[in-house]
Every structure is written in structure tokens, then in C-alpha cells.
PLY file of the C-alpha trace (Angstrom):
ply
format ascii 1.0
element vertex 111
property float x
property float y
property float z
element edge 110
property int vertex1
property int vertex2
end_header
0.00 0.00 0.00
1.45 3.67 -0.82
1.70 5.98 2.01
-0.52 8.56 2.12
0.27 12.59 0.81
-0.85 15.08 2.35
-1.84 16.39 -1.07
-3.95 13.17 -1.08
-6.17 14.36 2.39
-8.88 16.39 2.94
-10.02 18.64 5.47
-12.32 16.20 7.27
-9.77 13.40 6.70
-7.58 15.75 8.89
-10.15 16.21 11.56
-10.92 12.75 11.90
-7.13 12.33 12.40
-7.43 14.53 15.25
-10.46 13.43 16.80
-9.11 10.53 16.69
-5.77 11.10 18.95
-8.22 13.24 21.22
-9.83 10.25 22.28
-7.16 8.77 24.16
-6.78 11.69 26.38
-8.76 10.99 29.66
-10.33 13.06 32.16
-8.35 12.33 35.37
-11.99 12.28 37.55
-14.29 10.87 34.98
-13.04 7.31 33.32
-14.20 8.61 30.07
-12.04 10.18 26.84
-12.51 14.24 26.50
-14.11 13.73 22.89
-16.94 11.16 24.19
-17.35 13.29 27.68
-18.25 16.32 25.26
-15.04 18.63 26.12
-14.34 19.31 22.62
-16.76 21.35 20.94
-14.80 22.56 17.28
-12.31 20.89 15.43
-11.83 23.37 12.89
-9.29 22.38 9.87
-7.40 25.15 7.59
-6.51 24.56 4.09
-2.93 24.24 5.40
-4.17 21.72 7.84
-3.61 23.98 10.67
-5.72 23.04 13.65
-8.38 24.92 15.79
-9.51 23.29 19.05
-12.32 25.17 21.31
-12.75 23.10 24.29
-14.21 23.27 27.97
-13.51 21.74 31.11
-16.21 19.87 33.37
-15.47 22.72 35.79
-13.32 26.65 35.92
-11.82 24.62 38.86
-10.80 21.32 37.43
-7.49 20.30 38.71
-6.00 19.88 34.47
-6.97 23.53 33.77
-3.30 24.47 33.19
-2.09 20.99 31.81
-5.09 19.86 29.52
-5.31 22.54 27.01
-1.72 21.70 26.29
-1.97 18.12 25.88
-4.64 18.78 23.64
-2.25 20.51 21.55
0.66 18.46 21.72
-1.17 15.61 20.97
-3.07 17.18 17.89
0.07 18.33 16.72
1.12 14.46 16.63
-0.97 13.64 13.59
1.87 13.66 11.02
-0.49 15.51 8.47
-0.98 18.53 11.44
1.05 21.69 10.81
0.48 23.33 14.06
-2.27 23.12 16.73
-4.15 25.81 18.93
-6.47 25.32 21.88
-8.91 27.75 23.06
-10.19 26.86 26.36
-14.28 28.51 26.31
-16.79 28.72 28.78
-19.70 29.38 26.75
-21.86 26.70 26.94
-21.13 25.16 30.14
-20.09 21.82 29.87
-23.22 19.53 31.47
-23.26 15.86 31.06
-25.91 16.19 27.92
-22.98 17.05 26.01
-21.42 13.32 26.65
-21.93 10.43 24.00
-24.50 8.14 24.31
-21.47 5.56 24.75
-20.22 8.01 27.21
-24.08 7.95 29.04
-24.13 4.10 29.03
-20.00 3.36 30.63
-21.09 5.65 33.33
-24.49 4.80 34.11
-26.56 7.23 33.24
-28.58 5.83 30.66
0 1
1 2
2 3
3 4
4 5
5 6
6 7
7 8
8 9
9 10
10 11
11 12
12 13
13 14
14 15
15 16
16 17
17 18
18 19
19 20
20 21
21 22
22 23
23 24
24 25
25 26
26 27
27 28
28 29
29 30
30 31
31 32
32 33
33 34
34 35
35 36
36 37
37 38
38 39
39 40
40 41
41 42
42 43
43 44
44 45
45 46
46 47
47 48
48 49
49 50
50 51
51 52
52 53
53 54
54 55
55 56
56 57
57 58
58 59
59 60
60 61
61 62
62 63
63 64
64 65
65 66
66 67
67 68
68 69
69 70
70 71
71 72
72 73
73 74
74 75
75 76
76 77
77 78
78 79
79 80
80 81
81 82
82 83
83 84
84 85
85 86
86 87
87 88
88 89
89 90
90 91
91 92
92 93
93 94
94 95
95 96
96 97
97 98
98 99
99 100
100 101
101 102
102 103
103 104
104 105
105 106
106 107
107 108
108 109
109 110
């Protein structure tokens, strides 16, 4: 098999690339990856394959507020086809636990 260009991707390739990667970061209170839990509410793609990530946190006071907007980005930044990554940490909506998968629901009981 040939390996992949990045001529040969597309946006949304790209962005399921990342998505991808962001669900094997965890939240450290909630046994659940930050995709699936609802954290990450854009994954926006440039023509240059630049990465935008606007995310939340369950809380203002969760105890990764400094460290998980940065592994966010390192880890984005991973994908071989990423130039660079940025995280924007927002506020608005607040994160409730409608925002998690329906997988997400189910692991931790609530459906």
C-alpha cells in the first residue's frame, strides 16, 4: 500500500485524524475520553491543515486547567499531516453531562 500525501487528504480526513488522537486523552476524575465526555466542541481544519480546538472543562476549577489545554495541543500536533495546533479553552456553553456520548451515558451509568 502507498503511504498517504498530504496532497492526497482532505479537510475532514484531517479532523478525523485529530479526533481521533483526542480520544485517548482521559479526564483524570471521569473514566471517560474528553471527545466522548463532550469537552471538545470545534475541530476546525485550515486549508494548510492547521488546527483549531475550542474546548471546555467539566469545571473553571478542574485540577487539568493548566495541563489539559496543552496536551490537547501536543497531541493534535502528533498527527503527522498537522502543521500546528491551537487550543482555546471557552466557557460558553457550560459543559453539562448532555454534552457526553450516548457511549459516554451508558460506561457511566446514566442511561
Amino acid at each position: 500500500m502507498a503511504e498517504k500525501n498530504v496532497k492526497d487528504l482532505s479537510k475532514k480526513d484531517v479532523e478525523n485524524q485529530v479526533i481521533d488522537v483526542l480520544k485517548t486523552i482521559y479526564d483524570p476524575e471521569i473514566p471517560v475520553n474528553i471527545y466522548d465526555l463532550g469537552l471538545i466542541y470545534f475541530v476546525i481544519v485550515d486549508d494548510e491543515f492547521n488546527v483549531k480546538i475550542e474546548m471546555t472543562l467539566t469545571s473553571p476549577n478542574c485540577p487539568v486547567a493548566e495541563s489539559m489545554p496543552e496536551e490537547v495541543r501536543v497531541k493534535a500536533e502528533s498527527c503527522w499531516c498537522v502543521k500546528t495546533a491551537e487550543v482555546e479553552i471557552v466557557w460558553d456553553p457550560t459543559w453539562d453531562r448532555d454534552m457526553m456520548s450516548e457511549e459516554a451515558k451508558f460506561e457511566l451509568g446514566f442511561m
